[in-house]
N, C-alpha and C positions, 0 to 999 in steps of 0.2 A: 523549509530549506530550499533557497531558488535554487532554479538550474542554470548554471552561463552556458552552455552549450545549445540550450532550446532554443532554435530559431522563432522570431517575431512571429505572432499570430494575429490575427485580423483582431482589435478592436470589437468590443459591443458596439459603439457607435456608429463602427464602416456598417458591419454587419445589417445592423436597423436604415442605414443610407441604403444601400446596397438594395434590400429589398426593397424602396420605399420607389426608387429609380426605376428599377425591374417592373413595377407595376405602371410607369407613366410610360415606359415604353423603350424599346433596346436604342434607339436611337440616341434618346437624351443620357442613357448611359456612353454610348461609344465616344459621345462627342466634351463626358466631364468627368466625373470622378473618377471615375476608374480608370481611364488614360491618361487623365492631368497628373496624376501626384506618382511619377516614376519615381520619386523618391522615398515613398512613404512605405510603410510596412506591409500594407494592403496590397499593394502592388506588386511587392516581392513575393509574397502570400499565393499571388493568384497565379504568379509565374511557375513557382516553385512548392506545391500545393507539400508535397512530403520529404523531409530531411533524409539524407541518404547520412547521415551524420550516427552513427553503429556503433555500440561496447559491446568489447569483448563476451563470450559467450562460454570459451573454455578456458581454466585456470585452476589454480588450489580452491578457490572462494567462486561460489555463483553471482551473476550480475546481479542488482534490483536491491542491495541494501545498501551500499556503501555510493553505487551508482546516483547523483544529483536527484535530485527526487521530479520525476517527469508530471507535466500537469494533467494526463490523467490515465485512470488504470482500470483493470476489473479484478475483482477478488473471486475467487470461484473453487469450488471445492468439487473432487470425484470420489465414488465408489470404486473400486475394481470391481468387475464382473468376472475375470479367469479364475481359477481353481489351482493353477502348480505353482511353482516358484518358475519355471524356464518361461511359463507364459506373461506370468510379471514380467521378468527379464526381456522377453521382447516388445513389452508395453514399455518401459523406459529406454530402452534401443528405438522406438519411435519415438519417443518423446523430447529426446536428444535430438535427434535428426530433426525433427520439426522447428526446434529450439535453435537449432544451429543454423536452416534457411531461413523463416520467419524476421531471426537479430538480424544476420548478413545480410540478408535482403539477394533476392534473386525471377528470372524471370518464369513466369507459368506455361508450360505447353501442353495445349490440348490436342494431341494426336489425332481424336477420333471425335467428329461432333455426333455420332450416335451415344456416347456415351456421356457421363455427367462430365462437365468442368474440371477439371484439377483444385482448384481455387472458388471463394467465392465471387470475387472480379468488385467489391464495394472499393479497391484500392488500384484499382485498374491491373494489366495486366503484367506488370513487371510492379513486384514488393519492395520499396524501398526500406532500411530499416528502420527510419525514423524514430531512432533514440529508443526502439524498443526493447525490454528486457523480461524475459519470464524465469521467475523464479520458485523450482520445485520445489514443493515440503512433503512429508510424510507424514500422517496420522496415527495415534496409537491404536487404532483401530486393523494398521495393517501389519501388526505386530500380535496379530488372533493365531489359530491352530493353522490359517490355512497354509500358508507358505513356510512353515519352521524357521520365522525370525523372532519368535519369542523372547529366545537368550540374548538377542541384538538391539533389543530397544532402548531405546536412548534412557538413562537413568529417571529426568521429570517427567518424560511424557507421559500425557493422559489424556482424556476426557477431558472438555472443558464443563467445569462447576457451578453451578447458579449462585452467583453470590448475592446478600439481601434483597437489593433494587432491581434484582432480573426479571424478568417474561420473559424465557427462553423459550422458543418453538424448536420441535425437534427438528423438523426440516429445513433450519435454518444453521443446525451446527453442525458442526467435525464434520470427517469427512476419512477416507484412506488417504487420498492424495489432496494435498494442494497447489494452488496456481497463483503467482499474484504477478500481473500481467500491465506494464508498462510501458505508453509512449508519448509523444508528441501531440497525438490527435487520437480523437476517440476510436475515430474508422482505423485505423490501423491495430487497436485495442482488441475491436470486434472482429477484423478479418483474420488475427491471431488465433482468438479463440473458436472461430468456425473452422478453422484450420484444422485445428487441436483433434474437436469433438466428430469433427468428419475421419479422422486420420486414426484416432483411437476407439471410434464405434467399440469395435467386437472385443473391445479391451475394456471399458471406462467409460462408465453412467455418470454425467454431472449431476450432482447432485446438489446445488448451490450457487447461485451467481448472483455479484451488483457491481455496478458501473460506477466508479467515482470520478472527481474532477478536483483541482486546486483552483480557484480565482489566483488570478496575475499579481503582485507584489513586489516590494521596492527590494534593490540587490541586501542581500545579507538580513532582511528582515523575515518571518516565517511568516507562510504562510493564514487567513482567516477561515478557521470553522463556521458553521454558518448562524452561530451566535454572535457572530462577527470580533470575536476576540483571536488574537493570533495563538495559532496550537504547535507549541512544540519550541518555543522559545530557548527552553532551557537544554535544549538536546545536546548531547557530548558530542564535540568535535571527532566522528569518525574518519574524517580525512587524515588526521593524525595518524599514521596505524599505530603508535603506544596504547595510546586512546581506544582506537576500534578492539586490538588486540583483547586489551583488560575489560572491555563491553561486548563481544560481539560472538568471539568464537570459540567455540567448545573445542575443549584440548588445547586451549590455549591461555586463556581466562584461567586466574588464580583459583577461581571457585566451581572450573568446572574439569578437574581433573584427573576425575573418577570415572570419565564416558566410556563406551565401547572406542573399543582402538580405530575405529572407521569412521566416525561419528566424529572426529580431528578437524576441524574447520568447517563444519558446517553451525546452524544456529538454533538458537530456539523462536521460533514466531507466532504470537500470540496476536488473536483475532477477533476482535468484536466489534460487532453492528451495533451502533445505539442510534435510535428514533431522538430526535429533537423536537420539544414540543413548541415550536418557536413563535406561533399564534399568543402563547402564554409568557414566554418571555419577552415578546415585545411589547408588552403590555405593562411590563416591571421598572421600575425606576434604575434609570443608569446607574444611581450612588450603591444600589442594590446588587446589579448585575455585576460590578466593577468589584464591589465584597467578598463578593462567590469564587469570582477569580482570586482576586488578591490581583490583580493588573486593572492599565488604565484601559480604557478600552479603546482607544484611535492609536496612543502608540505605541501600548503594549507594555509600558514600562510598570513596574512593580509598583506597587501603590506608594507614595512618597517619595518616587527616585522617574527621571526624567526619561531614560532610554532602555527600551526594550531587553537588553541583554545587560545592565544594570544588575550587580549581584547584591540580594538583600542580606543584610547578616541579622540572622532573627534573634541572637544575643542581646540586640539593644533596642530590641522588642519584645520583651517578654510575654508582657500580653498582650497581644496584638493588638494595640491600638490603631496598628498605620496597617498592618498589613494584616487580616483575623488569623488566629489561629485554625479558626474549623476553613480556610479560602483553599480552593481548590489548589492552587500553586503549594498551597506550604504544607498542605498535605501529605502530596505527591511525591516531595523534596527537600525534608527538612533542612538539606544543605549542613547537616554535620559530617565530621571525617567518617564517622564508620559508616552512613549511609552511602556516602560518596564513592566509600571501596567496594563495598559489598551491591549492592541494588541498584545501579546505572542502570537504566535501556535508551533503546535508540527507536523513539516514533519515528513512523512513516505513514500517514494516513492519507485517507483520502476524504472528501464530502459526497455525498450521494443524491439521490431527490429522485421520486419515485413516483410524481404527481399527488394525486389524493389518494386519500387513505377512505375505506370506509364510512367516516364519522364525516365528512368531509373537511377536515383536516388535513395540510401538507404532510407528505410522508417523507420526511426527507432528515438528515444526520450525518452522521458519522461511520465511516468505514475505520473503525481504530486497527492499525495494523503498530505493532515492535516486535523489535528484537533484541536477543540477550544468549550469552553465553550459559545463565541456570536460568532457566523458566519458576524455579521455587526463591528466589533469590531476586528476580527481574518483577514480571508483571505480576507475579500473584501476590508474592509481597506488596509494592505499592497498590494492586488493586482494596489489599485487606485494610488498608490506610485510609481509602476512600468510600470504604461502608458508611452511609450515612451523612455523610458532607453534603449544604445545602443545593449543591449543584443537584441532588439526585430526583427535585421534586421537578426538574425540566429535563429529564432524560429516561429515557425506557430501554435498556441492552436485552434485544431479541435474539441473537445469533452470531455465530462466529466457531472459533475452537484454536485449540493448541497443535501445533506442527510443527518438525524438526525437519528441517533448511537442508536437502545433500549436501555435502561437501562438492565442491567441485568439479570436473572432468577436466581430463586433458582428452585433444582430439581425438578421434581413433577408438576412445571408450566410450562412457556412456556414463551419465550420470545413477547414480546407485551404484556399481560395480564392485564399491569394497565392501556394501552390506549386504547382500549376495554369494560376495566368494568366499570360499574359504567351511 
C-alpha cells in the first residue's frame, strides 16, 4: 500500500554514486553530482534529510493502521516490570507523552551536561516527526492476577499458538505490551524507540525487537516481499471507513459485538516473524514459484488475468487449472460472499534481514503484521487455511503474538484510560 505523503528518498544508485565520489575525494563531489542535479530527488534528500510531514496522534482510533503504510518500522514487544495497576497507569501516562512529542516532533534540551542527554541525538537535536506513528497493543499476558484486569480482557485474546509449520522460540513471542513503530526513515524508527526504552526503564523490559523496511514501488501497486512477489494485493480498501469500519474495529464490526465496552474502537493485531529461505527459493523455477502464489510474479496479476488487482472468480475454475487450488492466494481468500463478510483482515507488513544466520544462510523475511475486528474470525481463521500449502517448505514462523490495539486518546488522557477506570 504506497504512501503519497512520503517524501522522495535517495535512490540505491545516488546512494552507491554518493559513496563511490566520497572515496575519489570531496572535491569531485562539490564540483558534480551532488550540486549539479538541484532538481533531482537526492538533492532535495540532502537538503531536507527529515519530513516534518506529522499524523495525528490523538483521536477515537490510534495512528499506524489506517495511517499510508510508511517505508519502514520496528516491531517490538515489552514485559511490564511494575506490580499495581496505578503504576501501570503511569507507565501508559508516559507512554502517551512520549507518543505525543516523538509524532509531533519537538526540540531536545539538555539543561545540565553533567547529566545524560535527554535524547539519543542519531536525529539531531530538534525531532522532526517524519511520518512517524506508534501504535500501542496489549498482550493477554497483562490480563494475569497482577493488575485486576482479568474481567477486562478483550474476548479473543490470547497466547499466540504454533500452528503445523512453526519453530516458535519463546523469546521471540507475546509480550504484555506492544509497539509497532513507523516512519519515513529508519533513524527516526530507532530514535523512537530509544526514546521509549530510556523513558520507561523502571516501567518496561523490551522484550523483542526487529527492524523492517518496504522496497519503493509504483503508486497504487503493493508493495514486494522478498520472494519478490507483491504481498497484500488483495487488502480491503480501509480508506473507505464502510470498509475499515466492517474490517478493523471492535465494537463496531458485525462480528465483534460482544467486547468489553472499552475495548470500542480499538483492534485486534496479529504478529508473526517468518524466516524466508530464499537461497532455496531462488533456486526453483519461476513456473513453480508463480504456482505457490497463484500470481504472476513481475506484475502481480492473478495467474491468467493481466493486472495486479484483477479479481479471479474461482467459479470458472473449479480445478484450478489457471490459478491452483492449494496457491497461496486462493487459500488465503476464497473470494466467496461469506468469507468476504466474516474473515477480511487488513495486512501491514514489513521485510526484515538480519545478516547471516548460523548455518551461513541469509536470515532475513517477513515481519507479518494485521489487523481485524475478531482475531478468531480474522487471522486465525485464514491462518488454519494455510496449514500445509506449498508455500510452507520456504518459510519457517519463529515469533510474533496476538495484541489488542487501545482505542484511542483524546488530548489530556492517555491511552488505556477506559480499561483502567471504572
Amino acid at each position: 500500500m504506497p504512501d503519497s505523503k512520503q517524501p522522495a528518498q535517495p535512490g540505491k544508485r545516488f546512494l552507491l554514486k554518493t559513496a563511490a565520489v566520497g572515496a575519489a575525494g570531496v572535491a569531485t563531489v562539490a564540483g558534480g553530482f551532488m550540486w549539479g542535479e538541484k532538481k533531482g530527488r537526492a538533492y532535495r534528500q540532502a537538503e531536507q534529510p527529515h519530513s516534518a510531514e506529522s499524523y495525528p496522534c490523538y483521536g477515537a482510533r490510534q495512528a499506524g493502521i489506517t495511517t499510508p503504510h510508511q517505508q519502514f518500522g520496528i516491531m517490538a514487544a515489552f514485559d511490564v516490570a511494575v506490580k499495581t495497576a496505578k503504576e501501570l497507569e503511569q507507565l501508559l501516562r508516559i507512554l502517551t507523552s512520549r507518543i505525543e512529542f516523538l509524532t509531533q516532533g519537538g526540540a531536545l534540551n539538555d539543561n545540565d551536561a553533567k547529566l545524560p542527554p535527554v535524547g539519543s541525538g542519531i536525529v539531531g537535536k530538534t525531532i522532526k516527526p517524519d511520518g512517524l506513528t506508534i501504535t500501542l497493543g496489549v498482550g493477554a499476558s497483562l490480563f494475569d492476577q497482577r493488575f485486576g484486569l482479568s474481567a477486562k480482557k478483550p474476548k479473543h485474546l490470547q497466547e499466540m499458538q504454533k500452528f503445523p509449520n512453526d519453530r516458535l522460540r519463546p523469546e521471540w513471542c507475546d509480550g504484555d505490551i506492544s509497539l509497532q513503530i513507523c516512519a519515513f526513515t529508519p533513524e527516526t524508527c530507532q530514535n523512537a524507540l530509544r526514546d521509549i526504552i530510556k523513558n520507561t526503564a523502571s516501567y518496561a523490559v523490551a522484550r523483542w525487537s526487529i527492524d523492517g523496511f518496504l522496497p519503493k514501488t509504483e503508486p497504487g501497486a503493493a508493495a514486494r516481499n522478498l520472494f519478490g512477489f507483491r504481498d497484500g494485493s488483495a487488502n480491503p480498501n480501509v480508506q473507505d471507513p464502510e470498509t475499515a469500519d466492517d474490517v478493523l474495529w471492535t465494537g463496531i464490526a458485525s462480528n465483534s459485538l460482544n467486547e468489553p465496552a472499552w475495548a470500542k474502537n480499538g483492534s485486534y493485531q496479529a504478529v508473526r516473524l517468518i524466516r524466508h529461505f530464499v537461497e532455496f527459493w531462488d533456486r526453483t523455477p519461476l513456473q513453480e514459484q508463480e504456482a505457490i502464489f497463484g500470481r504472476e510474479k513481475y506484475s502481480g496479476a492473478p495467474l491468467g488475468m493481466k493486472k495486479e488487482h484483477d479479481v479471479p472468480d474461482y467459479t470458472r475454475d473449479p480445478e484450478g487449472n489457471t490459478i491452483p487450488k492449494d496457491s497461496h492466494m486462493r487459500l488465503a481468500n476464497p473470494r466467496n460472499p461469506a468469507f468476504l463478510k466474516k474473515h477480511r483482515l487488513f495486512r501491514r507488513p514489513f521485510n526484515y534481514s538480519r545478516g547471516l544466520a548460523k548455518n551461513g544462510q541469509l536470515d532475513v523475511g517477513l515481519v507479518f503484521i494485521c489487523y481485524q475486528a475478531n482475531l478468531a474470525d480474522g487471522f486465525i481463521f485464514v491462518q488454519k487455511l494455510l496449514d500445509f500449502e506449498p508455500l510452507e517448505e520456504y518459510i519457517s514462523p519463529f515469533g510474533g503474538g496476538y495484541f489488542f490495539v487501545l482505542p484511542g486518546a483524546e488530548k489530556g488522557s492517555f491511552f488505556g484510560q477506559g480499561l483502567l477506570s471504572g
